[in-house]
N, C-alpha and C positions, 0 to 999 in steps of 0.2 A: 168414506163419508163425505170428504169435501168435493168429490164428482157430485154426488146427489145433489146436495146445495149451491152448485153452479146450475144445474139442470134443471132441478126439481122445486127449487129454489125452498123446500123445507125438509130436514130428514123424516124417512119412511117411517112409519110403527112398525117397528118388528117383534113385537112384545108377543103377536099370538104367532109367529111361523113355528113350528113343530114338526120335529123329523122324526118319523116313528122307529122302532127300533128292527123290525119287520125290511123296511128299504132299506136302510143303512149294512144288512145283515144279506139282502139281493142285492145291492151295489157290490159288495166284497164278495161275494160268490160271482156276480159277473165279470169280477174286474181277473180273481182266480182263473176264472176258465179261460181266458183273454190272454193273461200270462202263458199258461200252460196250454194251450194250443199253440201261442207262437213259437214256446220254446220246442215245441214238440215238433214243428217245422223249419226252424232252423237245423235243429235235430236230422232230419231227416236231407234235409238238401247240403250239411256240410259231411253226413257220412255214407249216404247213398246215389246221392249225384255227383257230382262235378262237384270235387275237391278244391279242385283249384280254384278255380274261379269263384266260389267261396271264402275260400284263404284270401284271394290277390283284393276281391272285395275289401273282406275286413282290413287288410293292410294298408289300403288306399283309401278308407274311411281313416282309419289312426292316423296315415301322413297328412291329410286334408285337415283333421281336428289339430294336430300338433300346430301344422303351419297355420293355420287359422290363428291358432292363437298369440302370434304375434303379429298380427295382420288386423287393420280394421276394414269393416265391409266393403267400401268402394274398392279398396286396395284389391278386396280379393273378388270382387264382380270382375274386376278388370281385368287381373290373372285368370279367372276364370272363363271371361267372351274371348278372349287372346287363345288362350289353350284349345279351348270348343272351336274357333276359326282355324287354329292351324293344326290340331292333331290328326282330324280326320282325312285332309291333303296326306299328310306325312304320312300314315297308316295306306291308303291308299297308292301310295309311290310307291313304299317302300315295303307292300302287305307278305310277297314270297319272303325277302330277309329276317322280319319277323316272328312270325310263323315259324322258320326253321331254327331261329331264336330261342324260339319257346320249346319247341321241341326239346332241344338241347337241353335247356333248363328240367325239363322235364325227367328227362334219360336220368342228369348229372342227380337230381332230389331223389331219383328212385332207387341210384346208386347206393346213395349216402343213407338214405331211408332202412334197404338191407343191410348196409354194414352195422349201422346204429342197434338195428333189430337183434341180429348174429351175436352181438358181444353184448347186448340186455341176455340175449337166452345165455350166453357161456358164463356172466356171471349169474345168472339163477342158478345155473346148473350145478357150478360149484359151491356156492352159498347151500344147496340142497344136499350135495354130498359131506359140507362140513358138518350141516346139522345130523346128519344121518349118525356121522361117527361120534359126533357128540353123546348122541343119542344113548349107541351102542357101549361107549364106552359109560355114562353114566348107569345102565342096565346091566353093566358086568360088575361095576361098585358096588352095588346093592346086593347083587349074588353074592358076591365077597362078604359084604358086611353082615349079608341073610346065617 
């Protein structure tokens, strides 16, 4: 209100603006479809494309937000042209060691990714045979009790 009155130099009448319930009710269904297409493309590019670079995305948005937040702007424009001026040289020198870098990293997460997998399935498997005898024994109880 006090923009208007620098501006306008009197407040507006807002006495007749009127939101009918009709737009308010197409805003929320466009703003739905809006949501749920994005997520339904994120969806799609963090489980049918390229994982990783997906992942390394989001990880480097979160260290960016982290560090930012004890950083004020210029601090981090300047971190920011500094980085932008010398990573793409360094990438550039250094592009084969990197690369095989990655790889590695790669191998070492798909390792760890099976192992992780193998010993979720060993304990489902045994969690499935406890309940089994559970089962069995509580259905021999009731013969008994029958």
């Amino acid at each position: 209100n006090n923009v208007v009155i620098h501006f306008c130099r009197e407040p507006l009448d807002m006495s007749r603006m009127y939101i009918s319930d009709e737009s308010v009710v197409e805003a929320g269904t466009k703003f739905r479809e809006s949501v749920e297409n994005n997520l339904r493309f994120l969806f799609s590019v963090s489980t049918k494309r390229e994982w990783f670079v997906f992942a390394g995305t989001l990880a480097s948005l979160e260290l960016l937000s982290v560090v930012a937040s004890y950083l004020d702007l210029l601090t981090l424009l300047y971190i920011g042209i500094v980085v932008g001026l010398t990573v793409p040289v360094v990438y550039v020198k250094y592009e084969d060691k990197i690369k095989d870098l990655g790889q590695r990293v790669r191998v070492r997460c798909h390792i760890y990714n099976s192992a992780v997998t193998e010993r979720c399935h060993m304990y489902y498997r045994t969690i499935a045979e406890r309940v089994k005898k559970m089962k069995s024994k509580l259905q021999q109880k009731k013969k008994k009790n029958e």
